[in-house]
DSSP file (Angstrom, degrees, kcal/mol; ACC not computed):
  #  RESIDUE AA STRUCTURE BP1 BP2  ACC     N-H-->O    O-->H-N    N-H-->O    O-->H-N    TCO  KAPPA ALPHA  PHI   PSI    X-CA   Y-CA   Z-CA
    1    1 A X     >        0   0    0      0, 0.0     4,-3.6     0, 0.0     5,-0.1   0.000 360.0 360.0 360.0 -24.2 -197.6 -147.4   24.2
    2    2 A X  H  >  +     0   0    0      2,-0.2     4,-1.6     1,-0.2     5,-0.2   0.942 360.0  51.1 -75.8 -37.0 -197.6 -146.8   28.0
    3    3 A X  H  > S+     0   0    0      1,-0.3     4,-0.6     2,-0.2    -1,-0.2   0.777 111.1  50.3 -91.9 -19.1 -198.9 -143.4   27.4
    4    4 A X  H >> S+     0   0    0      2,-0.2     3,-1.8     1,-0.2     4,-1.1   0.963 111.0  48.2 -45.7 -71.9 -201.9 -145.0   25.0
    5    5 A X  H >X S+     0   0    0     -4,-3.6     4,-1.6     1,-0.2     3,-0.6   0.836 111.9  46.8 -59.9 -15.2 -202.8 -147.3   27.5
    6    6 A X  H 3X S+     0   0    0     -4,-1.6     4,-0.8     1,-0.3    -1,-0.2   0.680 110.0  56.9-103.4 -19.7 -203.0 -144.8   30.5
    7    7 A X  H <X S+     0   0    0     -3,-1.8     4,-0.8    -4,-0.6    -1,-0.3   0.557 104.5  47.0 -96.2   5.9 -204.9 -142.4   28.4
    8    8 A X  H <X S+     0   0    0     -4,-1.1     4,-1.7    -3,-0.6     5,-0.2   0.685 110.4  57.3-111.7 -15.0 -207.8 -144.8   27.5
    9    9 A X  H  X S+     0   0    0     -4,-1.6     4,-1.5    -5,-0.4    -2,-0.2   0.853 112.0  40.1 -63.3 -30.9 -208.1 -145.8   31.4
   10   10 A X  H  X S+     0   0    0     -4,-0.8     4,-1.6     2,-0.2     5,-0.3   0.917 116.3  47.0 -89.3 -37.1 -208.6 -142.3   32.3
   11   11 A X  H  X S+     0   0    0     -4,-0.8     4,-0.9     1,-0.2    -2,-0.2   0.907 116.9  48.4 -78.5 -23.2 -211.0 -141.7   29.2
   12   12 A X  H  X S+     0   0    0     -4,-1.7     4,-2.5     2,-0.2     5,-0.3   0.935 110.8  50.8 -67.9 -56.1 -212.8 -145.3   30.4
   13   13 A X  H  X S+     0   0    0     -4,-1.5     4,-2.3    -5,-0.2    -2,-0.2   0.898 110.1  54.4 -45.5 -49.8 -212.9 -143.9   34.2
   14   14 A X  H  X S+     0   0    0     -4,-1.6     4,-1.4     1,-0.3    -1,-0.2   0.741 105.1  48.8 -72.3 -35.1 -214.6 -140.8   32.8
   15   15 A X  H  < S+     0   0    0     -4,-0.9     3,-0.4    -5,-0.3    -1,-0.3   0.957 112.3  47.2 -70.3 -54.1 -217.1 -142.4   31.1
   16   16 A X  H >< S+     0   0    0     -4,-2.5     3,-1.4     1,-0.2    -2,-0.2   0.954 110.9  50.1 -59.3 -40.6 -218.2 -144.5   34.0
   17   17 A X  H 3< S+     0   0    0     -4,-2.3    -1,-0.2    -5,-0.3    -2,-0.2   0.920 105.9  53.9 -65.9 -27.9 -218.2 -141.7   36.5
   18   18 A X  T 3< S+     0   0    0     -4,-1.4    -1,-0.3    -3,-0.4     2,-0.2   0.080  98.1 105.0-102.8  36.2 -220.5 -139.2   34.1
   19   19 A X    <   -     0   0    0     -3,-1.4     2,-0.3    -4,-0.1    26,-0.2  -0.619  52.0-161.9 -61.2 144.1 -223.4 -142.4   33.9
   20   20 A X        -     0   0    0     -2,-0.2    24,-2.8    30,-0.1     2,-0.9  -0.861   8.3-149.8-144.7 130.9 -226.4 -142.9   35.4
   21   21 A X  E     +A   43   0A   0     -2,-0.3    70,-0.4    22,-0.2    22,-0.2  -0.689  24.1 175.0-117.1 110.4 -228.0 -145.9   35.7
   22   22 A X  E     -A   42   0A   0     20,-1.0    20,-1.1    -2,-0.9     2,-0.2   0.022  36.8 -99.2 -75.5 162.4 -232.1 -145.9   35.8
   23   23 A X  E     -A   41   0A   0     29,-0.2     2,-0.4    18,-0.2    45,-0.3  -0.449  40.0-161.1 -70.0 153.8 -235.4 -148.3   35.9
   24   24 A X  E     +A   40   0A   0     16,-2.0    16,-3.4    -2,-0.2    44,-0.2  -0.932  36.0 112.5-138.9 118.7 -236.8 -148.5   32.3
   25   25 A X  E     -B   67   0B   0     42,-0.7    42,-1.7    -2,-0.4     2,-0.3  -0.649  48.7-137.0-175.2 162.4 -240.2 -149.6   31.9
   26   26 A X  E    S+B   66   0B   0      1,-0.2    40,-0.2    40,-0.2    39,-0.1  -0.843  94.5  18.7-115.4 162.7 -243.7 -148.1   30.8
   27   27 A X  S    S-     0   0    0     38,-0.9    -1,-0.2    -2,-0.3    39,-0.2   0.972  95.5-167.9  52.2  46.5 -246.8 -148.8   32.7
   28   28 A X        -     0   0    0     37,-1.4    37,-0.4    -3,-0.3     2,-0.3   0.179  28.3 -92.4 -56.8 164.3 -244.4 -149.9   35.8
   29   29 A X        -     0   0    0      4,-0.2     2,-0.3    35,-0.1     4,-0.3  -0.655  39.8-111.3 -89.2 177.6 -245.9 -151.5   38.5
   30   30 A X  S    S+     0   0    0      1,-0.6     2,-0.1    -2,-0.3    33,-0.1  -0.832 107.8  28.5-152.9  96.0 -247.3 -149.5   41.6
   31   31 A X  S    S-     0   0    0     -2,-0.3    -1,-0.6     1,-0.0     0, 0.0   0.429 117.7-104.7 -63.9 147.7 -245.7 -150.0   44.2
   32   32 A X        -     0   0    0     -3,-0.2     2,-0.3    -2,-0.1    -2,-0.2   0.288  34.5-175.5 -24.6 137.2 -242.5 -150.7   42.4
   33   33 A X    >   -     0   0    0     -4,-0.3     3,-2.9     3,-0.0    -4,-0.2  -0.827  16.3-160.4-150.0 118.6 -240.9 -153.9   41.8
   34   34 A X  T 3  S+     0   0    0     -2,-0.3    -2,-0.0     1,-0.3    -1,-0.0   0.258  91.9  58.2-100.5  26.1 -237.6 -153.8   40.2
   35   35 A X  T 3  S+     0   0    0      5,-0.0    -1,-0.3     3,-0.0     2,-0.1   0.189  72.2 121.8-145.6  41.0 -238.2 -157.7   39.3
   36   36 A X  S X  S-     0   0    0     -3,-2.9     3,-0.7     1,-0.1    -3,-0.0  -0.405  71.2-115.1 -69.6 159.4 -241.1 -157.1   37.5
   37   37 A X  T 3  S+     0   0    0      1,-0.2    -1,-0.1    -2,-0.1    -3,-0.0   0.585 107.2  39.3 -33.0 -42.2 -240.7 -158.4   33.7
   38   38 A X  T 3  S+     0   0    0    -12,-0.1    -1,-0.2     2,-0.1   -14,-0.1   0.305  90.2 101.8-102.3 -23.8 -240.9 -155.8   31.7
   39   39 A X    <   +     0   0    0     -3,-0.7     2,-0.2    -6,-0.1   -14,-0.2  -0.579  48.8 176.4 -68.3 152.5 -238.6 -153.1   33.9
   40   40 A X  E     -A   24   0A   0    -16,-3.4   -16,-2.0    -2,-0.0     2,-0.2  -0.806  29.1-102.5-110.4 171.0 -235.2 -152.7   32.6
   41   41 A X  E     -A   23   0A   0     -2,-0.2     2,-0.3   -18,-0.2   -18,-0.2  -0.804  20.7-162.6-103.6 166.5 -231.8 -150.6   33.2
   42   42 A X  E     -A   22   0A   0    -20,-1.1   -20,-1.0    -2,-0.2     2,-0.6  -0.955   5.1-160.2-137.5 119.0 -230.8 -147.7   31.0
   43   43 A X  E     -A   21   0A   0     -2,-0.3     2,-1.3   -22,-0.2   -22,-0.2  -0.828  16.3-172.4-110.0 117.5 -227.2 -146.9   31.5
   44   44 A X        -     0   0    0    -24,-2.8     5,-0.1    -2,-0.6     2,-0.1  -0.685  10.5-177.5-121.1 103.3 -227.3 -143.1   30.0
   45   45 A X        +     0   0    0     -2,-1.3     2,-0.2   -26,-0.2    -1,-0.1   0.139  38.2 123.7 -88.5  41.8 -223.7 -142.0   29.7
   46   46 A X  S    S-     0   0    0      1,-0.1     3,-0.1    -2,-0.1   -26,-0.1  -0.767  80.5 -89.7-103.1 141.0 -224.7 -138.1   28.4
   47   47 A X  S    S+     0   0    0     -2,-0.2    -1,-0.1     1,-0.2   -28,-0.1  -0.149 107.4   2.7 -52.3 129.2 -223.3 -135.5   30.6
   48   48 A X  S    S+     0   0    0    -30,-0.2     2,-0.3     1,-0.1    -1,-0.2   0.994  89.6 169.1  52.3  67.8 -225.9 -134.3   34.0
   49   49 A X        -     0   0    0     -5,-0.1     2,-0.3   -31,-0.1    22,-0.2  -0.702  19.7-150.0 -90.0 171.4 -228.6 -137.2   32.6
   50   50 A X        -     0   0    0     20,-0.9     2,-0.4    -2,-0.3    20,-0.4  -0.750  13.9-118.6-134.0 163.4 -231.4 -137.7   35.1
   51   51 A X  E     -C   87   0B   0     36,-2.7    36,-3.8    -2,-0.3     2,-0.2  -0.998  35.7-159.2-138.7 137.6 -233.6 -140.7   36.0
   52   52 A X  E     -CD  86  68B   0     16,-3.7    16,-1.1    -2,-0.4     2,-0.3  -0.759  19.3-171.5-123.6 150.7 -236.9 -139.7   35.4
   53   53 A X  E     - D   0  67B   0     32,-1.8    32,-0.4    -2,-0.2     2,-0.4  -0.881  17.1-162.0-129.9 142.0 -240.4 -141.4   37.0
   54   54 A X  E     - D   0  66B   0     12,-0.9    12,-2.6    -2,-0.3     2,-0.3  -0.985   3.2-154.9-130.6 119.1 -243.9 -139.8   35.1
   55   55 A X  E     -E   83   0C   0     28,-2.9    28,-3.0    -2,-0.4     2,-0.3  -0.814   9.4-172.3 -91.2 129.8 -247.3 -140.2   36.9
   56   56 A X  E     -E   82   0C   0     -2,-0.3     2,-1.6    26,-0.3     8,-1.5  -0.979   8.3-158.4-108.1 117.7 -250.2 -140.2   35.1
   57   57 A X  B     -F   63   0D   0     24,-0.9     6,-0.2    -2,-0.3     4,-0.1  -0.637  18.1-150.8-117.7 119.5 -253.5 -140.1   36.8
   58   58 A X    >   -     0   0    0      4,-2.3     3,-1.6    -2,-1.6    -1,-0.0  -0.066  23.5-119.4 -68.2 155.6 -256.3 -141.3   34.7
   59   59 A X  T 3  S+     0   0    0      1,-0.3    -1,-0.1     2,-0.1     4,-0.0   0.692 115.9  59.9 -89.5  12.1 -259.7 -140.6   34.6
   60   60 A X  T 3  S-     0   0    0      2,-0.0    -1,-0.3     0, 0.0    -2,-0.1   0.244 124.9-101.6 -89.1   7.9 -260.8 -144.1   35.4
   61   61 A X  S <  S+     0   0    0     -3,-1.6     2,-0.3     1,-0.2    -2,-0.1   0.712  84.7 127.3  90.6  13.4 -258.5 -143.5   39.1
   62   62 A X        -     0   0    0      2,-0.0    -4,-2.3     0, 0.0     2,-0.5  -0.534  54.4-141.7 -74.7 151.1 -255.5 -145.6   37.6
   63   63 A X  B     -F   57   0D   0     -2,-0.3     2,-0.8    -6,-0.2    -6,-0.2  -0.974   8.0-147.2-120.7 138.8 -252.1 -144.1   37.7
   64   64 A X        -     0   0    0     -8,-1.5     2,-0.9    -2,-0.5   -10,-0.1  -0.840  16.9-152.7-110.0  90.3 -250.0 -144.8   34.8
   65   65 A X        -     0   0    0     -2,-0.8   -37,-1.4   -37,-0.4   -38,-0.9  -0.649  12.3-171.5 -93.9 146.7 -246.6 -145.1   35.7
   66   66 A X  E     -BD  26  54B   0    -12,-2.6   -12,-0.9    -2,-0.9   -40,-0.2  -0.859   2.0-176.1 -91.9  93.2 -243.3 -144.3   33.5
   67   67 A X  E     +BD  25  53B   0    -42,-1.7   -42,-0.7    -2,-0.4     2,-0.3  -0.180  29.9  83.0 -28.7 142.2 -239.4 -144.9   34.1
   68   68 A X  E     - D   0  52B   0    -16,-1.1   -16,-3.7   -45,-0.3   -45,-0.2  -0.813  66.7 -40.5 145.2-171.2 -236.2 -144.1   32.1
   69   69 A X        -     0   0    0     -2,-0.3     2,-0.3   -18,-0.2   -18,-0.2   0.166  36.6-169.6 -78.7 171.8 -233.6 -141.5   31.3
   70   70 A X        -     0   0    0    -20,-0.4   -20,-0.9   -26,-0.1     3,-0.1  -0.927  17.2-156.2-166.7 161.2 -233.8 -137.4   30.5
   71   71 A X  S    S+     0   0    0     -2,-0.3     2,-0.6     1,-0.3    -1,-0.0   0.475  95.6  11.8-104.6 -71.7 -231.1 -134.7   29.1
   72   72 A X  S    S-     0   0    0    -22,-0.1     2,-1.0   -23,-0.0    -1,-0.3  -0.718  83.4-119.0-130.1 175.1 -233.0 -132.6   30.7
   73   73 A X        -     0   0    0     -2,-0.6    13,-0.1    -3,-0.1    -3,-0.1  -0.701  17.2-139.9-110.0 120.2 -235.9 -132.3   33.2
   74   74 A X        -     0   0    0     -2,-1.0     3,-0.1     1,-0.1    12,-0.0  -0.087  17.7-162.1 -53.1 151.0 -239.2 -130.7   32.4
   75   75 A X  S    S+     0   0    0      1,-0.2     2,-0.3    10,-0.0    -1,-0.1   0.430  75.1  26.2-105.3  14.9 -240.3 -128.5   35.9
   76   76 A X  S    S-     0   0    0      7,-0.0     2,-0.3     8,-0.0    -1,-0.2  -0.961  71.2-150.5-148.4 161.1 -243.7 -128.2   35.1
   77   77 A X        -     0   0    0     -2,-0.3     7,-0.0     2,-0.1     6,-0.0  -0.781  17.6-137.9-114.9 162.6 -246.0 -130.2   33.1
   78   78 A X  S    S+     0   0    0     -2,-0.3     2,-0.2     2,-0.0    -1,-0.1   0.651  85.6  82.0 -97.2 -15.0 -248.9 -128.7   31.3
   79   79 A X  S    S-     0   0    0      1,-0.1    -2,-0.1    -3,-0.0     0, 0.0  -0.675  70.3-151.2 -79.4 138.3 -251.1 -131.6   32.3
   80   80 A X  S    S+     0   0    0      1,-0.3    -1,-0.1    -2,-0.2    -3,-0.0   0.608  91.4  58.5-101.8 -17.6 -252.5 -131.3   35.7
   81   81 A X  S    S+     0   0    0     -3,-0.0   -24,-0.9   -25,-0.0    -1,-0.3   0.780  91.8  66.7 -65.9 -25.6 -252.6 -134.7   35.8
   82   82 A X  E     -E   56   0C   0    -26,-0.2     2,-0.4   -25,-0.0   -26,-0.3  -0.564  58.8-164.7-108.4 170.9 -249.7 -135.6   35.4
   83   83 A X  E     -E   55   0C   0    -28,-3.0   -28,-2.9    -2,-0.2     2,-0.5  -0.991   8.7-151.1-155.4 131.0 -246.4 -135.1   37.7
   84   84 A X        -     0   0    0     -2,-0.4   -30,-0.2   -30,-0.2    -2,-0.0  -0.534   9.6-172.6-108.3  86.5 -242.6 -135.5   36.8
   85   85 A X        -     0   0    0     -2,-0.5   -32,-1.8   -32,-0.4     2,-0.2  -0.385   3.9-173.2 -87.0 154.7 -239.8 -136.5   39.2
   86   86 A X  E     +C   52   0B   0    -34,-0.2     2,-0.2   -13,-0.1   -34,-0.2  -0.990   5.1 176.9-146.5 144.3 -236.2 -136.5   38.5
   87   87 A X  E     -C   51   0B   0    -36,-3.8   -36,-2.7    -2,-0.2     6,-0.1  -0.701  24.1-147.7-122.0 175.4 -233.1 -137.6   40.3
   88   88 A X        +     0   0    0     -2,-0.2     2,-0.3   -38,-0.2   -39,-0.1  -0.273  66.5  80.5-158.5  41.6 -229.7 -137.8   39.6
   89   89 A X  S >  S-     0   0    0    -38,-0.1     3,-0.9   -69,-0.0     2,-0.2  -0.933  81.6 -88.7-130.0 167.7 -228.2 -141.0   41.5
   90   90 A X  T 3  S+     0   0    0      1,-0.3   -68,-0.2    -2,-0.3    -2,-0.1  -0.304 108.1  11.4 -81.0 150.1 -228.4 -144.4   40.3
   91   91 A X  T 3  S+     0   0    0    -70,-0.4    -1,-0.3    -2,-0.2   -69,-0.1   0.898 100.9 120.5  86.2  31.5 -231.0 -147.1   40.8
   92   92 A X    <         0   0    0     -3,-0.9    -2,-0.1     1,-0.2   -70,-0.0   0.857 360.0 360.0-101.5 -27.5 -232.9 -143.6   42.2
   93   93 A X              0   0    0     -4,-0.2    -1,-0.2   -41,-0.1    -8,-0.1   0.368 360.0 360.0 -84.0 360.0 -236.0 -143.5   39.9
């Protein structure tokens, strides 16, 4: 029993450590406000996830921002509008 419980504390430790936890929201505000309505967290526990922000600049001059998770992270975009950052600590995006 001991050796049950001691292996689902390490497999629980493991999980927490290979998380990351991001802003979720589309059409964020700008600048940022993490207590706007609509933002959420995303806690995305798939091994090297990223916290992703995607800028969109419109062709009325608005920027369209996005927040959330990635597996992996584009390094170019094909839109010259648009730009993708990614980080890989929490709260980073």
């Amino acid at each position: 029993m001991y050796r049950l419980l001691t292996g689902i504390l390490i497999l629980y430790h493991i999980q927490i450590v290979s998380s990351i936890i991001c802003y979720q929201c589309t059409d964020c505000p700008d600048p940022f406000t993490e207590t706007y309505p609509y933002v959420t967290l995303a806690n995305n526990t798939n091994f090297l996830s990223q916290c992703t922000k995607t800028v969109m600049n419109m062709a009325d001059g608005r920027r369209l921002v996005s927040k959330g998770t990635v597996f992996f992270c584009p390094t170019h975009t094909s839109a010259a509008d648009a730009q993708i950052y990614c980080c890989s600590s929490d709260y980073c995006n």
